[in-house]
FIKOLZA-1660 file (N, C-alpha, C; in steps of 0.1 Angstrom, whole numbers, plus 5000, padded with zeros to 4 digits):
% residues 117
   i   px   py   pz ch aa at
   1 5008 4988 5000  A  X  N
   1 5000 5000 5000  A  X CA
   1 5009 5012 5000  A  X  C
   2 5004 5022 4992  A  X  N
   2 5011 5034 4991  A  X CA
   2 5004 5045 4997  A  X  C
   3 5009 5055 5005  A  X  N
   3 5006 5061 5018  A  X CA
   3 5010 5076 5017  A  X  C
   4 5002 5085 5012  A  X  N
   4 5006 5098 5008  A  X CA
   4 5007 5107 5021  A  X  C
   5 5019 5110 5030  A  X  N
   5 5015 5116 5044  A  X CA
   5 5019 5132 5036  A  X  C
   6 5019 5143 5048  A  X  N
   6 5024 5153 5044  A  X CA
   6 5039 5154 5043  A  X  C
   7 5041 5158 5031  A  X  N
   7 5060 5159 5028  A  X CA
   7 5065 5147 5027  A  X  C
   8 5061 5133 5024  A  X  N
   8 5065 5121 5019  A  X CA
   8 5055 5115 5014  A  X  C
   9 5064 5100 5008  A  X  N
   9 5049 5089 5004  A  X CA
   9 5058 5078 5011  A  X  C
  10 5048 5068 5015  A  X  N
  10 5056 5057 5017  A  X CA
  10 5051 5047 5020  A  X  C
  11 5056 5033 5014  A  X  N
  11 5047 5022 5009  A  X CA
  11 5051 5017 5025  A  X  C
  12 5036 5007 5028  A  X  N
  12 5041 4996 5037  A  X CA
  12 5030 4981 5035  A  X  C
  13 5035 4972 5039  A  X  N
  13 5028 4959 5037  A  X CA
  13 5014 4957 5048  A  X  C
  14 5007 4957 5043  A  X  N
  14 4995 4952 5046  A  X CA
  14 4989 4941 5045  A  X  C
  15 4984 4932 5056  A  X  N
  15 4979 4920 5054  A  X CA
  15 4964 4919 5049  A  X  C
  16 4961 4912 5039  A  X  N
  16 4948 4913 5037  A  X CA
  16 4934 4911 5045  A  X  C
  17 4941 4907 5057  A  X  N
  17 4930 4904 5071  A  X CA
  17 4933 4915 5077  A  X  C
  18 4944 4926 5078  A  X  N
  18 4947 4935 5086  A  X CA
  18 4942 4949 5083  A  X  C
  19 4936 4957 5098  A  X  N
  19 4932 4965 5096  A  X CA
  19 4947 4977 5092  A  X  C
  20 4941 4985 5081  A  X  N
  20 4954 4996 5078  A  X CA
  20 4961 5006 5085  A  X  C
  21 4952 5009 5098  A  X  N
  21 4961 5020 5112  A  X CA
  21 4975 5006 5114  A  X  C
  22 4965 4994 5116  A  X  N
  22 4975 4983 5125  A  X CA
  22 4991 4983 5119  A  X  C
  23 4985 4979 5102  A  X  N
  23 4999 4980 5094  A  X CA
  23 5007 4993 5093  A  X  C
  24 5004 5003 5098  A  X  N
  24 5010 5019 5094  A  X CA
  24 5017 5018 5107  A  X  C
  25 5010 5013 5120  A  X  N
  25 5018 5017 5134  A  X CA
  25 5027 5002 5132  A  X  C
  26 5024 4991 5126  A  X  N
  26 5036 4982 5130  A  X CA
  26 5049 4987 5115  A  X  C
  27 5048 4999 5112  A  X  N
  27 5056 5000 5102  A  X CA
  27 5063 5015 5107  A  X  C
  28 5062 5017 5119  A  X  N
  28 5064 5029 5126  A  X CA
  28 5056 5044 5118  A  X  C
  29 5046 5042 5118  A  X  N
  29 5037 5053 5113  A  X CA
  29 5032 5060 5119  A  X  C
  30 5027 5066 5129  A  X  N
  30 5017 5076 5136  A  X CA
  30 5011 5083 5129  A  X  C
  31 4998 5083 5127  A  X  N
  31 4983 5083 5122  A  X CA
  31 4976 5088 5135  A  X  C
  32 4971 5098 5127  A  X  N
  32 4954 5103 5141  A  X CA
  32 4946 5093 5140  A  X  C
  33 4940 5088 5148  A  X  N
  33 4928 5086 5155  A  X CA
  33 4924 5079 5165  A  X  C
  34 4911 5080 5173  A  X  N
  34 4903 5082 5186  A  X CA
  34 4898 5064 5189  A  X  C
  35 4890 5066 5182  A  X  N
  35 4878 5056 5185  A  X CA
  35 4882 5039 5182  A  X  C
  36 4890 5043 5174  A  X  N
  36 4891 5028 5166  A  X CA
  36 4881 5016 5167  A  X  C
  37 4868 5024 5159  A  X  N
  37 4856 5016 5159  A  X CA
  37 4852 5020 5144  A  X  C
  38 4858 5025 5136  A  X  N
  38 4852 5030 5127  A  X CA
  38 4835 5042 5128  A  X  C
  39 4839 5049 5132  A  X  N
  39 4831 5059 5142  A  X CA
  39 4829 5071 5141  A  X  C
  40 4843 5076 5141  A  X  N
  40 4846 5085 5149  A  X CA
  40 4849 5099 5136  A  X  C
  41 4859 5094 5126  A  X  N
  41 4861 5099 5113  A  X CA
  41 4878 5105 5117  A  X  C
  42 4887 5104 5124  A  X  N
  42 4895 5104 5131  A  X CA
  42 4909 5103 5119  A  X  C
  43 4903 5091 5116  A  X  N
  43 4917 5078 5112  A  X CA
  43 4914 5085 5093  A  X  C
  44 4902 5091 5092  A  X  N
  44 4899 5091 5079  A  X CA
  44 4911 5096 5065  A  X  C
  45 4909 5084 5057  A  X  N
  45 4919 5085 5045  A  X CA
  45 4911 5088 5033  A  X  C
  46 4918 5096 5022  A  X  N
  46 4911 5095 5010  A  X CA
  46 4920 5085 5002  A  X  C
  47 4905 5078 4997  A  X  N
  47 4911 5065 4983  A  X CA
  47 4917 5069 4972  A  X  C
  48 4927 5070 4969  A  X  N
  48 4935 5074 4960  A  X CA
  48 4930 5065 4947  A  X  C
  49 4933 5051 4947  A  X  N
  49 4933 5044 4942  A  X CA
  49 4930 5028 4953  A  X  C
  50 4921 5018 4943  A  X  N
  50 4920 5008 4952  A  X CA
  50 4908 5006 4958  A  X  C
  51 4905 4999 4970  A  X  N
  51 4894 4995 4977  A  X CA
  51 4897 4989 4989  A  X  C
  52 4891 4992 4998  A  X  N
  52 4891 4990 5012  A  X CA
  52 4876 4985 5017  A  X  C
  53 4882 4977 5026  A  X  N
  53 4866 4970 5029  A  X CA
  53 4864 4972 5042  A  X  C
  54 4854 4978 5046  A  X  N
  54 4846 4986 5060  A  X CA
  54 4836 4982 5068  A  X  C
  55 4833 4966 5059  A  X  N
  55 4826 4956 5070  A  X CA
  55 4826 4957 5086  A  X  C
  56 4839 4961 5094  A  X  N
  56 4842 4963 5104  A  X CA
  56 4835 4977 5110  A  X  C
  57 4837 4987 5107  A  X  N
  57 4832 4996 5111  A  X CA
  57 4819 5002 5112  A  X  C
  58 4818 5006 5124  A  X  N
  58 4805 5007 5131  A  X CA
  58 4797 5017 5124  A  X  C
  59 4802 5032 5122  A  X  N
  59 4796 5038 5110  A  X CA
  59 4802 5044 5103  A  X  C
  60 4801 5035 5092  A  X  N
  60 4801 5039 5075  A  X CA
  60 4794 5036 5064  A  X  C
  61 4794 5050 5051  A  X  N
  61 4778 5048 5048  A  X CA
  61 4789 5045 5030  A  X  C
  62 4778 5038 5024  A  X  N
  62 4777 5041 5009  A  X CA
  62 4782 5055 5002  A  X  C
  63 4774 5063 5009  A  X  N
  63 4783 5075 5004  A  X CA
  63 4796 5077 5002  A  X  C
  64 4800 5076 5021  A  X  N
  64 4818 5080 5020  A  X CA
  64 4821 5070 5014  A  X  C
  65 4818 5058 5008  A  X  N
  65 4830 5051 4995  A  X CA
  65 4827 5059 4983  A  X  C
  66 4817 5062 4984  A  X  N
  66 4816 5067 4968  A  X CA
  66 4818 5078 4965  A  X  C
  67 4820 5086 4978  A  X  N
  67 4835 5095 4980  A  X CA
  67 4847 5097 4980  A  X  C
  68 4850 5086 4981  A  X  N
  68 4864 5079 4982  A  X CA
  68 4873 5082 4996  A  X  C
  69 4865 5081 5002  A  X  N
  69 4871 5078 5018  A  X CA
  69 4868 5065 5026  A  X  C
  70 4880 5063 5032  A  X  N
  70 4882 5055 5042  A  X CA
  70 4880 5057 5058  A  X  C
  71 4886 5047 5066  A  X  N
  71 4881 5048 5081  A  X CA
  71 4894 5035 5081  A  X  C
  72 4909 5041 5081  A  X  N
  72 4917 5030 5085  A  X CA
  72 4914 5022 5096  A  X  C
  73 4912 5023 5105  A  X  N
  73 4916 5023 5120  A  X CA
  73 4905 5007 5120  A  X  C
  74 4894 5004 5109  A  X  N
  74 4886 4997 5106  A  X CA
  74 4886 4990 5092  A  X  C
  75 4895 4995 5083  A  X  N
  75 4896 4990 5073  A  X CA
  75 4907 4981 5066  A  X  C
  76 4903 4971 5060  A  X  N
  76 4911 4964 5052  A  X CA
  76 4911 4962 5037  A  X  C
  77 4928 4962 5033  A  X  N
  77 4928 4961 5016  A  X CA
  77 4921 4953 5009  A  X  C
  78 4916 4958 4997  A  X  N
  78 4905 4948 4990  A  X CA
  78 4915 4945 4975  A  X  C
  79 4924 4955 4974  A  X  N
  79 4929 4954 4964  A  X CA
  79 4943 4964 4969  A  X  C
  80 4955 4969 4956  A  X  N
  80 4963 4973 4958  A  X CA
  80 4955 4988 4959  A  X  C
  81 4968 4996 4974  A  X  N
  81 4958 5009 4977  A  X CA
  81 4971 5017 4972  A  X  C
  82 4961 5032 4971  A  X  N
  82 4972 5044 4973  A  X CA
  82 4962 5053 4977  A  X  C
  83 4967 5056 4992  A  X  N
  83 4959 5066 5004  A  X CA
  83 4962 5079 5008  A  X  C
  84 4957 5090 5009  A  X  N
  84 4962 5103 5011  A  X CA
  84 4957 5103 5025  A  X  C
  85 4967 5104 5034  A  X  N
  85 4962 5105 5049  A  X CA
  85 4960 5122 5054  A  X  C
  86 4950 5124 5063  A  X  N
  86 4947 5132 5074  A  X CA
  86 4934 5137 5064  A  X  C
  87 4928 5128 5063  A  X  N
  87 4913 5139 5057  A  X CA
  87 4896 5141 5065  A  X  C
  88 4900 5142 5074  A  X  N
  88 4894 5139 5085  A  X CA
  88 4885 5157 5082  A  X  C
  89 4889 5164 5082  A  X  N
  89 4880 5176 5079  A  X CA
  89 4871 5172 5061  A  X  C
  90 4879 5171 5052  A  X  N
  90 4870 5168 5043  A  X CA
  90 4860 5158 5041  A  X  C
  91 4862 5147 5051  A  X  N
  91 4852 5140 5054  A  X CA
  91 4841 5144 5059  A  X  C
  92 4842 5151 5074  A  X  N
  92 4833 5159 5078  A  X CA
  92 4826 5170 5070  A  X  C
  93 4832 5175 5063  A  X  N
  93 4826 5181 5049  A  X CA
  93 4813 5176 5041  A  X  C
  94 4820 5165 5037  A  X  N
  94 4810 5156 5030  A  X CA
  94 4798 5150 5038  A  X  C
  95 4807 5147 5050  A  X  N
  95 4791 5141 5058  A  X CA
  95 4781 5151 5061  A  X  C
  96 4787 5164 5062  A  X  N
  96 4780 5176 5064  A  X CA
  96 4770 5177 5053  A  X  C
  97 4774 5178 5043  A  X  N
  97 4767 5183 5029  A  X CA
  97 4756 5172 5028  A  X  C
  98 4759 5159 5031  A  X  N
  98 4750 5144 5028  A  X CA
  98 4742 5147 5042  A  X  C
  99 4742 5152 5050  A  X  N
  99 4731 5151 5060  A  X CA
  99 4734 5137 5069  A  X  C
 100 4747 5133 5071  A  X  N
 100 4752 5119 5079  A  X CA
 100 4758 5127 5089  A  X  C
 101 4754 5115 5101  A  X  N
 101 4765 5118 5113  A  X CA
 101 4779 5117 5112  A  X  C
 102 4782 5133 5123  A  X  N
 102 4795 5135 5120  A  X CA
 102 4800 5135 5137  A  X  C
 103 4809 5129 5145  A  X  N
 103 4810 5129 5163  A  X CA
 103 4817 5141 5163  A  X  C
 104 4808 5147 5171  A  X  N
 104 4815 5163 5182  A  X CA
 104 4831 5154 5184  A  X  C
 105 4837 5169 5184  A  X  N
 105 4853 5164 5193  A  X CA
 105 4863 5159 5182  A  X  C
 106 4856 5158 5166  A  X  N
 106 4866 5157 5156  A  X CA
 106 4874 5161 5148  A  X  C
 107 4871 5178 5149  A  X  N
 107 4876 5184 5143  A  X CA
 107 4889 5187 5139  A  X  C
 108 4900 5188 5129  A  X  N
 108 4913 5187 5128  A  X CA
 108 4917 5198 5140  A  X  C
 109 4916 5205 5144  A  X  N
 109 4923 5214 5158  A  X CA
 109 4923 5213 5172  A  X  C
 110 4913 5199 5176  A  X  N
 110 4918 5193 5185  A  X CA
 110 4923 5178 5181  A  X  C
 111 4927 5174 5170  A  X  N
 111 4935 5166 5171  A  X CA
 111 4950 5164 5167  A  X  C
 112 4958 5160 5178  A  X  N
 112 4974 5164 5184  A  X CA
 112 4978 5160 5172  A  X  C
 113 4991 5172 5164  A  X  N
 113 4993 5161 5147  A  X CA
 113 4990 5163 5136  A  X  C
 114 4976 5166 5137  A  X  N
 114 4970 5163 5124  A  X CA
 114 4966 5181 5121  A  X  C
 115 4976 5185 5110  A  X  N
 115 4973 5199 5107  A  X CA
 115 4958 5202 5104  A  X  C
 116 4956 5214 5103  A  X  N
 116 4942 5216 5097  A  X CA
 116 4939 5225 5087  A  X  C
 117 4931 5222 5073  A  X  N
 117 4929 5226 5060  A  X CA
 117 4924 5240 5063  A  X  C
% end
């Protein structure tokens, strides 16, 4: 999987049973997020390319795929990925606009790290 952070890219292995936060921290990565329930919108990546499967996560809708976001913290490869991390505000965006729940307390400026757009 290929992993667009800010000011680098960089690939790491991912197991096909493995959720993608798991593989980024056992590859020394530090990634925002809270809940790790698929929840929260925290962990949220945009799909560059590829497919992620969200069976796990508690909520995610049709939409955000067909937005092309993810919910690492809950997600696993369905195919080869290329992910732009910290989109945690543009998600909230989208959910905004679609009328979906979005959890108080997510905003990129209280979370430690993760700049904000």
């Amino acid at each position: 999987m290929v992993l667009e952070l800010p000011g680098q890219i960089v690939t790491i292995a991912v197991g096909e049973h493995e959720f993608i936060l798991a593989a980024a921290r056992r590859a020394g990565i530090t990634l925002p997020s809270l809940c790790e329930q698929g929840w929260c919108t925290t962990c949220a990546v945009k799909v560059l390319s590829g497919s992620v499967d969200q069976s796990a996560s508690v909520r995610y809708y049709e939409e955000d795929r067909r937005a092309g976001f993810a919910l690492i913290c809950t997600g696993c490869p369905r195919s080869d990925l290329r992910l732009r991390a910290g989109a945690v505000e543009e998600m909230r965006a989208h959910r905004d606009a679609h009328h979906l729940p979005v959890p108080r307390g997510t905003r990129a400026s209280r979370i430690k790290g993760l700049p904000e757009k």
